[in-house]
Structure formats: C-alpha cells, structure tokens
C-alpha positions as CSV (number, residue, x, y, z in Angstrom):
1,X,-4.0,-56.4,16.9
2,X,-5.3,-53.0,18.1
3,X,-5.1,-50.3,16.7
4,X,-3.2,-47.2,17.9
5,X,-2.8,-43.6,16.8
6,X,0.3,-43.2,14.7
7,X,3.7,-41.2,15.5
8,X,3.8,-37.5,14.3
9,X,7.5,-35.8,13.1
10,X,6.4,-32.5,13.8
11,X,8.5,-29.4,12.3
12,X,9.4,-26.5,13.6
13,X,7.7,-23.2,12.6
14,X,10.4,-20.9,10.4
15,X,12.5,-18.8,12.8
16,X,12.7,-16.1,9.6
17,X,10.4,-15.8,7.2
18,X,7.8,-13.8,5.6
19,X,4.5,-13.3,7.6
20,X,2.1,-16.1,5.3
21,X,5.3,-18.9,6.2
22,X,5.2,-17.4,9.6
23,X,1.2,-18.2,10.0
24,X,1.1,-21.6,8.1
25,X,4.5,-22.3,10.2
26,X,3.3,-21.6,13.5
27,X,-0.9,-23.2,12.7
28,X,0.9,-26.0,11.3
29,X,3.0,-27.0,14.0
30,X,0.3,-26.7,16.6
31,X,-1.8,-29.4,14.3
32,X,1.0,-32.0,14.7
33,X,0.9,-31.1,18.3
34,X,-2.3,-32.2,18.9
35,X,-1.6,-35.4,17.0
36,X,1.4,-36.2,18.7
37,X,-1.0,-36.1,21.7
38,X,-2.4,-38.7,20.6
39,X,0.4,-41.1,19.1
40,X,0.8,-44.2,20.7
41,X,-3.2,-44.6,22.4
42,X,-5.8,-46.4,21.1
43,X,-9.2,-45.8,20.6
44,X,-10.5,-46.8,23.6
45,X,-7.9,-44.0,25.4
46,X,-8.6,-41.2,22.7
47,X,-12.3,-41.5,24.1
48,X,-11.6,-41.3,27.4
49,X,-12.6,-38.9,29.7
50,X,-10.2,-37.2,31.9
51,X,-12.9,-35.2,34.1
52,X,-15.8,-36.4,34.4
53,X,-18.9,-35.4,34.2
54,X,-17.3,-33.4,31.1
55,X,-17.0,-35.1,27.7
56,X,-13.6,-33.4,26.7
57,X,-11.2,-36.2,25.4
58,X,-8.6,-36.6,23.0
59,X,-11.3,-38.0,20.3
60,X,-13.3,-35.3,20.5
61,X,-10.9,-32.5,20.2
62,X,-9.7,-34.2,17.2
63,X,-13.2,-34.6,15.7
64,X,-14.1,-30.5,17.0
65,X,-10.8,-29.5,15.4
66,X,-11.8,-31.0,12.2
67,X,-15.1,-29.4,11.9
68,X,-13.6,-25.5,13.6
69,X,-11.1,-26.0,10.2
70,X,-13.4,-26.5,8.3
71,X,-16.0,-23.8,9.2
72,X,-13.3,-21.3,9.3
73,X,-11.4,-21.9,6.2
74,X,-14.0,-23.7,3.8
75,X,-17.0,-22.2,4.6
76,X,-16.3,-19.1,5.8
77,X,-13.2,-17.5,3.8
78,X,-14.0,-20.2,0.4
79,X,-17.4,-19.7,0.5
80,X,-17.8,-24.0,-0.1
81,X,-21.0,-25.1,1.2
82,X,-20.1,-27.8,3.3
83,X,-21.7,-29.5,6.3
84,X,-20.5,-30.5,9.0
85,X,-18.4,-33.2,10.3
86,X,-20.3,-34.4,13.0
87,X,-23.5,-33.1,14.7
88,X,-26.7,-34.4,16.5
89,X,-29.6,-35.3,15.3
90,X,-31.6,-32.5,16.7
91,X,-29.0,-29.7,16.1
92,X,-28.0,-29.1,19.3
93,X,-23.9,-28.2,19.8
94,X,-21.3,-30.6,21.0
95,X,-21.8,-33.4,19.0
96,X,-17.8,-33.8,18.1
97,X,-17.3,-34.7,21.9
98,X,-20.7,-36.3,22.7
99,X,-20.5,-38.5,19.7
100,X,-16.9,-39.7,19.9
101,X,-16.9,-43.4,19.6
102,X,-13.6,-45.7,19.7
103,X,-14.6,-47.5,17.4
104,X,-13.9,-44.9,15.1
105,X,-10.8,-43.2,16.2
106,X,-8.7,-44.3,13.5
107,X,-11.4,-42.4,10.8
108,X,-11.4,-39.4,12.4
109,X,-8.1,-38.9,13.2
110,X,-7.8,-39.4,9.1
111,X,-10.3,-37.2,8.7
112,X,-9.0,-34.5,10.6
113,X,-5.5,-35.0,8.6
114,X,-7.5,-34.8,5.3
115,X,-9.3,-31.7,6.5
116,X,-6.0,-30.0,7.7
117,X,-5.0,-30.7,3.7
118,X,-7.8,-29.6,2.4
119,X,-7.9,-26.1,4.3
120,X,-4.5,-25.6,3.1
121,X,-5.4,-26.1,-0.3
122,X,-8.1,-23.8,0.0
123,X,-6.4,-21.0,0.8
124,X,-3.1,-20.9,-1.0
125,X,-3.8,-18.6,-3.2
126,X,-5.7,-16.4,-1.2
127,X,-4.2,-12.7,-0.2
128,X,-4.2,-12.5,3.8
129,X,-6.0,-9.1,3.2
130,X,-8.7,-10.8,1.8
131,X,-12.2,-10.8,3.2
132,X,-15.3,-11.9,4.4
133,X,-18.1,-11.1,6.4
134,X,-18.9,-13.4,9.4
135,X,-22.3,-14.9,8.7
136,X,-23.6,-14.2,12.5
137,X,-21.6,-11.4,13.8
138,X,-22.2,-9.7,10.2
139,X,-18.4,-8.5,10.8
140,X,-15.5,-8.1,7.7
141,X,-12.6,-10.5,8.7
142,X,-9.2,-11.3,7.1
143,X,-7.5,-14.2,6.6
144,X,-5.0,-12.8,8.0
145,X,-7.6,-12.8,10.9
146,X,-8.1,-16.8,10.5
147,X,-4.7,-17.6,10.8
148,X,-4.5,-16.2,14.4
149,X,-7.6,-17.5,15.4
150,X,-7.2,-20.9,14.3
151,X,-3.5,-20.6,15.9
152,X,-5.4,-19.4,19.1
153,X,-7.7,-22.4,19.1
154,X,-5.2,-25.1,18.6
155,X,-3.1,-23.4,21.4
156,X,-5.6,-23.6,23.9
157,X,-7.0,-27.1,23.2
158,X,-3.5,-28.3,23.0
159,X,-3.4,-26.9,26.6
160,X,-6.4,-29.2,27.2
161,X,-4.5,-32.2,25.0
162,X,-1.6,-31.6,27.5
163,X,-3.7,-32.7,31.3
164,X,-6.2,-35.1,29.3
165,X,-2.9,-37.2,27.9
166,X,-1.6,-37.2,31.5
167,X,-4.6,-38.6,32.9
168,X,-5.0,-41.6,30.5
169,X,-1.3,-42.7,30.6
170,X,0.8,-40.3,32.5
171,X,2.5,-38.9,29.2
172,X,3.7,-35.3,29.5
173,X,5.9,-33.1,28.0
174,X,5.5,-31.4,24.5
C-alpha cells in the first residue's frame, strides 16, 4: 500500500477574540492550509515539480516551513540553540527543496506537525511585547512581530501550494 498524506479538519480562526487568539487563530489556520494541500498525494506527488527548472514542490515547502518555524520561534524569540532541519553539506541555502526525497514524505510532513507543536509550546507564555534582537539585521523585534510574519509566510507559500497542487492532480479550491 502506498502511502498518502493524511486529511486535515482545519478550523476557522476566532471571528472575536482578543489579539494573541487572533494571531495563533489566523497562523494556525494557514498551517492546516498548507497541509490540506497536501492530503490525499503521495510522496512521489509532494516531490513533484510543478515548474521546472525550479525545485518548488509541495515536499519542500513542507520541509522550508518546518525549519522558517523553527528559526523564528525557537531560535530566535526562545533563544534554543537548535539546528536546522535540513541543509547541505557545504552550507549553501535551499536544501529544504533541493533535498526533498519521496521517500521521506511521510517524516517530514510529521515533522513539520511536531515542529508547529513545539513553536506553540514555546511561546505560550511569552508577552507579544516581548523582544529580541535579530542576529543579522541587529534589529529589536516583537513577537507580536513573529506572528505577522510567520502569518505572511504561510500566506504566500500557500499561494504557491495553491498552482503546485493544480499541476500534480488538478485539485483546486481552498
């Protein structure tokens, strides 16, 4: 039997609520959405191109998603010294897209569900005024700031999520 991503229930984000339920309402329903993306494929179709000669797939904006979570939350606003999910070799970027194998779809797809978890439990308890300063850009940032941006990045490669599911089985809609 092959293998195939699971089904997502996604929720809907809180019509009403306070700003933190708003943030973790909105970021959270945009991670099922990229999920639900993939429901139904298999490995073999979560790696597969839609435009080549680019590597974007399904796979590997699961496995990019899983490391961007975790830089932004862990690392960055908890301070854990964690390494990456995936990366080359040599250093060079891209290795969550270049390195997406089929064979593996069903691990990363976990571990992109038990990264999701483990960002939240990160920073449950911390104040959306709280701070940090940006490693590179040597720049203060909120949580508060974190939330938006991680909303923003799910956005836009759900928006990529949306034309790569099309052109492996013709499956559109939200």
């Amino acid at each position: 039997m092959t293998w195939t991503a699971p089904p997502i229930t996604r929720t809907d984000e809180p019509y009403v609520a306070d700003e933190r339920a708003l943030l973790e309402g909105f970021l959270d329903r945009h991670r099922a959405t990229l999920l639900h993306k993939c429901a139904g494929l298999t490995g073999r179709q979560l790696a597969q191109a839609s435009a080549p000669p680019s590597t974007l797939t399904l796979l590997g904006l699961v496995r990019h998603l899983a490391d961007v979570e975790r830089t932004w939350f862990r690392r960055r606003v908890r301070g854990e010294a964690v390494p990456s999910l995936y990366s080359h070799p040599d250093g060079r970027p891209g290795a969550a897209f270049d390195l997406a194998d089929p064979a593996g779809a069903e691990a990363d797809l976990a571990a992109l569900a038990a990264e999701q978890q483990a960002c939240r439990d990160a920073v449950a308890g911390v104040s959306l005024d709280d701070t940090f300063v940006h490693e590179r850009l040597q720049q203060s940032m909120s949580l508060r700031w974190v939330y938006l941006h991680m909303i923003e990045e799910y956005a836009r490669h759900n928006g990529h999520a949306d034309v790569i599911r099309e052109a492996v089985d013709g499956v559109t809609g939200e």
